[in-house]
PAMAR-226714 format. One record per residue (C-alpha): residue number from 1; residue in three letters; y, z, x. Coordinates in steps of 0.05 Angstrom, whole numbers, plus 5000, padded with zeros to 4 digits. Layout:
<rec NUM, 'Ala', <Y, Z, X>>
...
//
This chain:
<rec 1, 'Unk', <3756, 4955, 5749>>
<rec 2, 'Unk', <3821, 4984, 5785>>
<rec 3, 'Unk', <3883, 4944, 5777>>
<rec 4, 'Unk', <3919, 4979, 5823>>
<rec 5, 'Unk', <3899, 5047, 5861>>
<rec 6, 'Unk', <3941, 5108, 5860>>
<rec 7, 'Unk', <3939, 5174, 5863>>
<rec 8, 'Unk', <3954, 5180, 5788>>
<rec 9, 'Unk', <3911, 5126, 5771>>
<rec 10, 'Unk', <3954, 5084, 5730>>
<rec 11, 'Unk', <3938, 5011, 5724>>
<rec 12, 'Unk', <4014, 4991, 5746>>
<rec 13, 'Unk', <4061, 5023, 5800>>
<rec 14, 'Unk', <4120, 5065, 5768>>
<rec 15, 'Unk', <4184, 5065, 5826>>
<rec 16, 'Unk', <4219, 5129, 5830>>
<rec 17, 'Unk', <4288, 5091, 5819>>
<rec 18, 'Unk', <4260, 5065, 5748>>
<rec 19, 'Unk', <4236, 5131, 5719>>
<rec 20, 'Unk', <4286, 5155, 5669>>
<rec 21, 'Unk', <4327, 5074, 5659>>
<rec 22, 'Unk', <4306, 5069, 5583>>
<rec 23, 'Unk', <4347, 5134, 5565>>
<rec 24, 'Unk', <4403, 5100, 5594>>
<rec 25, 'Unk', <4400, 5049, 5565>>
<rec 26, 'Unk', <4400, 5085, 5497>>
<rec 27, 'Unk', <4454, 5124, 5507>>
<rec 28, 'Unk', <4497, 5069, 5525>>
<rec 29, 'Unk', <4477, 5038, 5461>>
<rec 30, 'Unk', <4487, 5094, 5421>>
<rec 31, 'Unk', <4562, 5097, 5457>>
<rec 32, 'Unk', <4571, 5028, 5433>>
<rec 33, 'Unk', <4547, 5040, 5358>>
<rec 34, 'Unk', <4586, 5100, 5358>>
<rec 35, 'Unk', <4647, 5056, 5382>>
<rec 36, 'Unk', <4643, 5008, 5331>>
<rec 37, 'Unk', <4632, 5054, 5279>>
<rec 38, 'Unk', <4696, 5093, 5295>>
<rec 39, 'Unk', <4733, 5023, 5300>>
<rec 40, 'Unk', <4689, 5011, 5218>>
<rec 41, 'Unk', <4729, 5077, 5193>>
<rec 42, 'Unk', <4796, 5062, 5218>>
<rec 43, 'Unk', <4787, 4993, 5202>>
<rec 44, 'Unk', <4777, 5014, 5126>>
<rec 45, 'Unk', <4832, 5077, 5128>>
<rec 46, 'Unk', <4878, 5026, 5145>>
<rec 47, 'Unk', <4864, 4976, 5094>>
<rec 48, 'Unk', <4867, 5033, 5042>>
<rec 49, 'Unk', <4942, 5049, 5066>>
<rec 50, 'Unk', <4952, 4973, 5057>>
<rec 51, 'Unk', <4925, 4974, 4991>>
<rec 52, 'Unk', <4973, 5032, 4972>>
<rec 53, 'Unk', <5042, 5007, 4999>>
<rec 54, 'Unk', <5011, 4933, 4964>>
<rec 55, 'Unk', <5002, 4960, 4905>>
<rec 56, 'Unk', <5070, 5002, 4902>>
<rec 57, 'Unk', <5107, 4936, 4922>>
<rec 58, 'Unk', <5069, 4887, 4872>>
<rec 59, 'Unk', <5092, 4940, 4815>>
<rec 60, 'Unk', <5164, 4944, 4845>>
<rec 61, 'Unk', <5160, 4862, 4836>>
<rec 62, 'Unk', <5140, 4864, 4768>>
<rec 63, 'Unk', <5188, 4915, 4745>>
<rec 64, 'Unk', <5245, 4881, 4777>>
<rec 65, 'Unk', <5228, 4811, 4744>>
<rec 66, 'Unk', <5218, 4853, 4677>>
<rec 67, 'Unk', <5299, 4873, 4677>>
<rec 68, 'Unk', <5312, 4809, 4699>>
<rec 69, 'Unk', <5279, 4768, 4649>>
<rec 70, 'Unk', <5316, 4827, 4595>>
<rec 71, 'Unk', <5388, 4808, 4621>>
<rec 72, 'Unk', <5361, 4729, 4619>>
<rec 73, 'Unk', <5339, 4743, 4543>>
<rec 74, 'Unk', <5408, 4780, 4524>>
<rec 75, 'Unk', <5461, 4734, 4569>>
<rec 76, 'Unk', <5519, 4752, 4526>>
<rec 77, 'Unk', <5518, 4824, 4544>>
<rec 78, 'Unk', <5499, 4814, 4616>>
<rec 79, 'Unk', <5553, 4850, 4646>>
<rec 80, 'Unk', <5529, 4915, 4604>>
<rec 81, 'Unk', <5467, 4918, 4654>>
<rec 82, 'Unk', <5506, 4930, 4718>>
<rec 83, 'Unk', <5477, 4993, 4740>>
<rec 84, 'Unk', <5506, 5023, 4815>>
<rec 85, 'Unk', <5477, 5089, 4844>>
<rec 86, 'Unk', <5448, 5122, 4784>>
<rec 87, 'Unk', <5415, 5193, 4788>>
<rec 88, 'Unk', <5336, 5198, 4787>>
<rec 89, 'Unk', <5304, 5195, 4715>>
<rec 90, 'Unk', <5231, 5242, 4713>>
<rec 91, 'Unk', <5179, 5204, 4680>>
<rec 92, 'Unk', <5181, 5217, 4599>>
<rec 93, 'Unk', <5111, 5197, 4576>>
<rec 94, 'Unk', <5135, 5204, 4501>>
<rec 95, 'Unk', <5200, 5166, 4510>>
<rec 96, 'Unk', <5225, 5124, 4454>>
<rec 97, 'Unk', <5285, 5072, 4442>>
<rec 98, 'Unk', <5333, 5107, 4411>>
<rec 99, 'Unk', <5362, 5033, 4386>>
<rec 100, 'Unk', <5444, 5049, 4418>>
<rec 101, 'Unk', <5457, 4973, 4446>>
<rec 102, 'Unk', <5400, 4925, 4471>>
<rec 103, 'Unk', <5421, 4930, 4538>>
<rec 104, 'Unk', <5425, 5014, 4538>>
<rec 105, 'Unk', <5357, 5010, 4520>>
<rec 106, 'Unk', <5330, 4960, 4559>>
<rec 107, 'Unk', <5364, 5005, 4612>>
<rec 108, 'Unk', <5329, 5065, 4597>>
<rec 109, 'Unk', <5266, 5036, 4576>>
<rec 110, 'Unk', <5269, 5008, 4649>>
<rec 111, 'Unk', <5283, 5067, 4687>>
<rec 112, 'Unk', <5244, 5105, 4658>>
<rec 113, 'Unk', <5182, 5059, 4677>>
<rec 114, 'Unk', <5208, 5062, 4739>>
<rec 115, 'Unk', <5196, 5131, 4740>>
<rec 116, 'Unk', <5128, 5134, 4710>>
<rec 117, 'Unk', <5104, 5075, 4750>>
<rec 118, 'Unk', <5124, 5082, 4816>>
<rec 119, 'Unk', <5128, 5156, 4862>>
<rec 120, 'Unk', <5211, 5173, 4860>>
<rec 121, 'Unk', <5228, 5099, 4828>>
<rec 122, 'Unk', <5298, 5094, 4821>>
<rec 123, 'Unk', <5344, 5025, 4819>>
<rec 124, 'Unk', <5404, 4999, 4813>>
<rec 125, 'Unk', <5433, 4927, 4786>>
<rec 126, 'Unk', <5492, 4888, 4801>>
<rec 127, 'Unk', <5516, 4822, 4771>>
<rec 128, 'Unk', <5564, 4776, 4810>>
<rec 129, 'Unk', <5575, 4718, 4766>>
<rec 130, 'Unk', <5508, 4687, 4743>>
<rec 131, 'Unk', <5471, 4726, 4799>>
<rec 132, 'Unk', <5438, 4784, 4783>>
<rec 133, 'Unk', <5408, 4829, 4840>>
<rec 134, 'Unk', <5359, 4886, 4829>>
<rec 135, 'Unk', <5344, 4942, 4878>>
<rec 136, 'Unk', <5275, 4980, 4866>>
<rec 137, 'Unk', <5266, 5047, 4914>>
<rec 138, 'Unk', <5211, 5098, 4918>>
<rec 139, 'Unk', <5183, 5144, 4952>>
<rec 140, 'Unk', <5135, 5122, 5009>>
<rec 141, 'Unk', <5066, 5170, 5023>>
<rec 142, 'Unk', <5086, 5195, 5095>>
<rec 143, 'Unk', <5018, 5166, 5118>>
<rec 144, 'Unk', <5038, 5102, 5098>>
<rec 145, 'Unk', <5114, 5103, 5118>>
<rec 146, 'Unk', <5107, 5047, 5178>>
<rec 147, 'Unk', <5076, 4997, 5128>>
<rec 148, 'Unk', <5121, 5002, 5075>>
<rec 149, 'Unk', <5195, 5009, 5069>>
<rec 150, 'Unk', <5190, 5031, 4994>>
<rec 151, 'Unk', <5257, 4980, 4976>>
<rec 152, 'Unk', <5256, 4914, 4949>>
<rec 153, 'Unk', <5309, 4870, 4935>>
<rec 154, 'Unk', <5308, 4808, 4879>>
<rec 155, 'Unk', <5359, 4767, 4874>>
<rec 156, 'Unk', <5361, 4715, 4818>>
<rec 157, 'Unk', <5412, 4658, 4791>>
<rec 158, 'Unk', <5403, 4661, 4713>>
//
């Protein structure tokens, strides 16, 4: 028994305006995967910068709380930690107090972590009365440059 008679003898009528939809239909799906899947990589490229300037910032944050809980510790010499414009240390992996003044080597033992843990860490320190204010700067990745200013600024009352 016929279902339906035509001259290819299918059992259901194909239109002419139908033949060829289903390819459509997966290429605009595979246009929308590949969409979303672009959006997926720079979605996690981004986070990955963020991670980076994060990471260089948290470490900038503990190294400036670290000289300021040193000048907290050693009060009577606090104004021997005011530190304006110095030069950039390199990072000295064997470095070692060589025991001149507590606050020379808290100095040095400072900068050079600066050096060692952040990319071009330098800093500077300046005491105005019981206020001590510590600038951290480094160098920034250029692919990270508009998420992070590679600068940060503590100021504490001791």
């Amino acid at each position: 028994m016929k279902l339906n008679s035509n001259e290819n003898n299918f059992p259901f009528s194909i239109s002419s305006q139908q033949i060829g939809f289903g390819l459509v239909e997966v290429l605009v799906a595979l246009l929308v995967l590949a969409i979303g899947l672009l959006g997926m990589a720079s979605l996690q490229s981004t986070s990955l910068q963020q991670t980076t300037g994060s990471q260089m910032r948290t470490q900038a944050i503990f190294l400036a709380e670290d000289l300021v809980e040193r000048v907290r510790a050693n009060r009577p010499e606090m104004g021997s930690y005011v530190l304006t414009d110095p030069d950039p240390v390199s990072c000295d992996t064997d470095y070692s107090i060589d025991n001149s003044g507590v606050a020379e080597d808290d100095l040095e033992d400072w900068r050079n972590s600066l050096a060692c843990l952040l990319p071009g860490g330098n800093g500077e320190v300046a005491i105005n009365g019981d206020t001590v204010t510590v600038t951290v700067t480094w160098d920034v990745r250029e692919d990270v440059i508009d998420l992070d200013e590679g600068e940060l600024t503590l100021e504490v009352g001791l």
